[in-house]
C-alpha positions as CSV (number, residue, x, y, z in Angstrom):
1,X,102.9,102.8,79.3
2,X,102.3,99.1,80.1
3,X,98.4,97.9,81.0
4,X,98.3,95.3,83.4
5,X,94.6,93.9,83.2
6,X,94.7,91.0,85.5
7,X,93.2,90.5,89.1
8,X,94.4,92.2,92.3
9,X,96.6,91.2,94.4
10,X,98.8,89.9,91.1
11,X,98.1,93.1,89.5
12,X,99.9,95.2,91.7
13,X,102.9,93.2,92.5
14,X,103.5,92.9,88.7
15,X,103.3,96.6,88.5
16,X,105.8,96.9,91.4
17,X,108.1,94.0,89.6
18,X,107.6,95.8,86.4
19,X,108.3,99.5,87.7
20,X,111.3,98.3,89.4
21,X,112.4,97.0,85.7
22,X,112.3,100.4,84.8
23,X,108.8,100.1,83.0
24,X,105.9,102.9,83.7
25,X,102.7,100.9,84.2
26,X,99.1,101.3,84.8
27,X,96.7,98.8,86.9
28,X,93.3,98.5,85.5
29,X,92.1,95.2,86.3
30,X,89.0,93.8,84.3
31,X,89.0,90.7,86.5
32,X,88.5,89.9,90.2
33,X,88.5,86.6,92.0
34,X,85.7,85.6,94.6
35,X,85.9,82.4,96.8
36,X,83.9,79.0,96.0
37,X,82.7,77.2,99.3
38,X,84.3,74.2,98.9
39,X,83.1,71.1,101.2
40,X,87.2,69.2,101.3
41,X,85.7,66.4,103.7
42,X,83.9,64.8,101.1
43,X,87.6,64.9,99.0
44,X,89.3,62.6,100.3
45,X,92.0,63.7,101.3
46,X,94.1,61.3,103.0
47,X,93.8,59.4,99.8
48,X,95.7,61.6,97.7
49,X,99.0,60.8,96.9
50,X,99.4,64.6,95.0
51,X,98.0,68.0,94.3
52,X,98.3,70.2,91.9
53,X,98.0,74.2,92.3
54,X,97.4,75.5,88.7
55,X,97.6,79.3,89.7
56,X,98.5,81.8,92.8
57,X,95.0,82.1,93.4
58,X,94.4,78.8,93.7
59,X,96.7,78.9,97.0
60,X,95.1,82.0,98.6
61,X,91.7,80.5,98.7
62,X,92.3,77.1,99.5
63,X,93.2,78.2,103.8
64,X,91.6,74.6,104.7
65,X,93.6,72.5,102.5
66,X,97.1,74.5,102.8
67,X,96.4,73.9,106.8
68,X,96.1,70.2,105.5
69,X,99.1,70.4,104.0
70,X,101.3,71.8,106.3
71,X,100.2,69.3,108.6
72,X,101.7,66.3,106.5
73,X,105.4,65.0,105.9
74,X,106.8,66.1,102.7
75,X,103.2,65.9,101.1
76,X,103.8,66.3,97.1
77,X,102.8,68.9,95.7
78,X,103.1,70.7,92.0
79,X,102.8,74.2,91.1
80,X,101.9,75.7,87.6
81,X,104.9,78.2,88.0
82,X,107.1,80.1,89.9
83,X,104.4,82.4,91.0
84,X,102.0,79.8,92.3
85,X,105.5,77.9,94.1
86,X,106.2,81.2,95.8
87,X,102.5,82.2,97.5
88,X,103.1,77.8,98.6
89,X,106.3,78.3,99.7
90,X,105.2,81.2,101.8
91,X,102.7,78.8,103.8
92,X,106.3,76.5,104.2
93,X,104.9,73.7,101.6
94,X,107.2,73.1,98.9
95,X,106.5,72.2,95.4
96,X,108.3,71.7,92.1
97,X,106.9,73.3,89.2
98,X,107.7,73.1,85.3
99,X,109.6,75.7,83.4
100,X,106.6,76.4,81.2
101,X,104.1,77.3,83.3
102,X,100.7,75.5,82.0
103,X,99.4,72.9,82.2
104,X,101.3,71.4,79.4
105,X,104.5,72.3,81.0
106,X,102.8,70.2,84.4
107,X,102.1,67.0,81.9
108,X,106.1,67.2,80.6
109,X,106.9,66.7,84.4
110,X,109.2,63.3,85.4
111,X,106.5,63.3,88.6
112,X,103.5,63.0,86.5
113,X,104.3,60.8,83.6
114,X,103.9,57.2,85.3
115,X,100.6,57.9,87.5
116,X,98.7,54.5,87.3
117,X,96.5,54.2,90.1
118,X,97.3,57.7,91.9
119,X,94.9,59.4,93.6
120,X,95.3,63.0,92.4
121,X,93.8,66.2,93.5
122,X,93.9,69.6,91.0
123,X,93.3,72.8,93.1
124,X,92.2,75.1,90.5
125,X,89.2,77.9,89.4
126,X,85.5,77.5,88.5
127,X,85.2,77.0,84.4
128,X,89.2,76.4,84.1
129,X,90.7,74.1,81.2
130,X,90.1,70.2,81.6
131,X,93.4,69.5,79.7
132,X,95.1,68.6,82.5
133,X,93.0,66.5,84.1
134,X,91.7,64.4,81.2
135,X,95.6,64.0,79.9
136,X,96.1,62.4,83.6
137,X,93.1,60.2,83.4
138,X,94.5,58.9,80.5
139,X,97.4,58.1,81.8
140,X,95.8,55.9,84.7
141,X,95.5,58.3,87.7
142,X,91.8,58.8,89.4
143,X,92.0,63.1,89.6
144,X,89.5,65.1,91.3
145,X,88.9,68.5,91.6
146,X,88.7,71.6,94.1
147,X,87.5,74.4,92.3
148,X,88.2,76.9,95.0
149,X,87.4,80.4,93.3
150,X,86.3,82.0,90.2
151,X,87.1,84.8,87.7
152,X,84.5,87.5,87.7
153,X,84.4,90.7,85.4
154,X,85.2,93.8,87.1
155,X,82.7,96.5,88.2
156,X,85.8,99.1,87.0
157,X,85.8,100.4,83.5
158,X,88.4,100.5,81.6
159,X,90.5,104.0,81.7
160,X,91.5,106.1,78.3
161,X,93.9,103.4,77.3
162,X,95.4,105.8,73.9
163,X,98.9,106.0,76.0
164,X,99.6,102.9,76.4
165,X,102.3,100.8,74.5
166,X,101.4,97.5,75.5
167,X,98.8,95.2,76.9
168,X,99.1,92.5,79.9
169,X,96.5,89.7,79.8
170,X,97.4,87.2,82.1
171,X,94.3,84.4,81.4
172,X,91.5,83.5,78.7
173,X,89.1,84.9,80.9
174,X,91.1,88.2,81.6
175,X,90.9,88.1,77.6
176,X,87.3,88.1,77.1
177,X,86.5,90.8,80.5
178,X,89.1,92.9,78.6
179,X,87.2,92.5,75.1
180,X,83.8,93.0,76.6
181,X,84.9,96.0,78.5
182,X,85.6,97.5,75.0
183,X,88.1,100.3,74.5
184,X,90.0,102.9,72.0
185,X,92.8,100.8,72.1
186,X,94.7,101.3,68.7
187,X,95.5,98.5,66.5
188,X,98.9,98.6,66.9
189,X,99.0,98.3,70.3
190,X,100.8,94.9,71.0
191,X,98.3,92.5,73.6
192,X,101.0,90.2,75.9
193,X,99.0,86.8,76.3
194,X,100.3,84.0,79.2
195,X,100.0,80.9,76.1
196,X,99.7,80.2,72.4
197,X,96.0,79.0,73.4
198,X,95.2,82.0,74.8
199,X,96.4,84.0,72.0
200,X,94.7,81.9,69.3
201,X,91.5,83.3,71.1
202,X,92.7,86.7,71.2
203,X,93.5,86.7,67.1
204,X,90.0,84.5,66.3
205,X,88.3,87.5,68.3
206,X,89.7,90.2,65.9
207,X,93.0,91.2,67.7
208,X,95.7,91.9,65.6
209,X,98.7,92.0,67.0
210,X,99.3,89.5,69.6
211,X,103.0,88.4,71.7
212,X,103.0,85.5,73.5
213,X,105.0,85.5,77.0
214,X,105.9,82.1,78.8
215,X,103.5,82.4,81.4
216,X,101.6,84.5,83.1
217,X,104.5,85.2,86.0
218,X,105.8,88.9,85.9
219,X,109.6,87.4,84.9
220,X,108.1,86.4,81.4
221,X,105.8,89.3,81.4
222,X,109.1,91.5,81.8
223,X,111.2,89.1,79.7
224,X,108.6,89.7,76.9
225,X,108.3,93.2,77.5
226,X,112.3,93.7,76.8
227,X,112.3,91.3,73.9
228,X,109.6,93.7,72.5
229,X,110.4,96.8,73.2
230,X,114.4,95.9,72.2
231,X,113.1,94.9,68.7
232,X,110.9,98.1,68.6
């Protein structure tokens, strides 16, 4: 039995992408999203020469500046992964996206290496890492931010989790709801984290068997689901 932890709607499209891979899986998510008012006149907008989407939600809660979007010619736009490239795509706005999704695979892009004097907007969650935006600073580009939603716990408690094989957390935040929430999850219980950050949490908090997928998406959830279970 797999545990997928993370918000809704990802949680159950992972679970459908999962069962159809032949795995039985169980949705309990410790996280929901909630929408940030977000006033985009005071952004700026026609000044910026790119935005970044660092995750699906980021997407679904930013209607004003995806109607933005679509209203421009070939604006360019970056995605965190294949996930967040698919919900853009969707709305008809293309993007390209790194093969690591993370912000460190974002910084490793040709696009955003020589960024001198752009203007660029990241579209992302309340409280989310600042790596990428202080790495572009660095590098010479003026970035704001539109901090469109945020990760709250979930009101649902976690279900009798001593049948399950293996653990989906899909963000650091999703980590600590999960901890918080407490469980009798046994030790050997392997705990699928999205990024060696995340997973340096997850072992500094006690956890004792971590596995670190490449990304969050429900391809490296799978991919590291097989890998595991194959070596089992």
């Amino acid at each position: 039995m797999v545990l997928i932890t993370r918000s809704q709607p990802g949680a159950n499209a992972m679970s459908a992408f999962l069962s159809a891979a032949g795995y039985k899986t169980r949705v309990c998510s410790v996280v929901r999203t909630e929408a940030v008012s977000v006033d985009f006149s005071n952004l700026e907008l026609e000044h910026k020469s790119a935005f970044i989407f660092v995750s699906s939600a980021a997407v679904r809660f930013a209607n004003e500046l995806v109607t933005y979007l679509t209203g421009l010619d070939h604006p360019l736009i970056y995605a965190v992964g294949p996930e967040t490239k698919r919900q853009l795509l969707l709305l008809g706005l293309s993007a390209e996206c790194p093969p690591l999704a993370s912000s460190e695979g974002l910084l490793a892009l040709e696009g955003l290496q020589r960024v001198n004097g752009t203007n660029i907007l990241i579209v992302c969650g309340r409280g989310g890492r600042e790596t990428l935006q202080t790495q572009l600073q660095r590098r010479g580009a003026k970035v704001g931010r539109a901090e469109v939603y945020q990760r709250l716990p979930s009101l649902a408690a976690l279900q009798d989790t001593r049948d399950v094989d293996a653990v989906i957390i899909s963000s650091g935040e999703g980590l600590q709801f999960f901890l918080e929430a407490g469980s009798d999850l046994p030790e050997r219980v392997p705990i699928l984290l999205p990024s060696i950050r995340v997973a340096e949490q997850a072992s500094a908090a006690g956890v004792k068997r971590v596995i670190v997928s490449d990304g969050a998406s429900s391809e490296a959830v799978r991919n590291a689901l097989d890998t595991l279970f194959s070596c089992a």
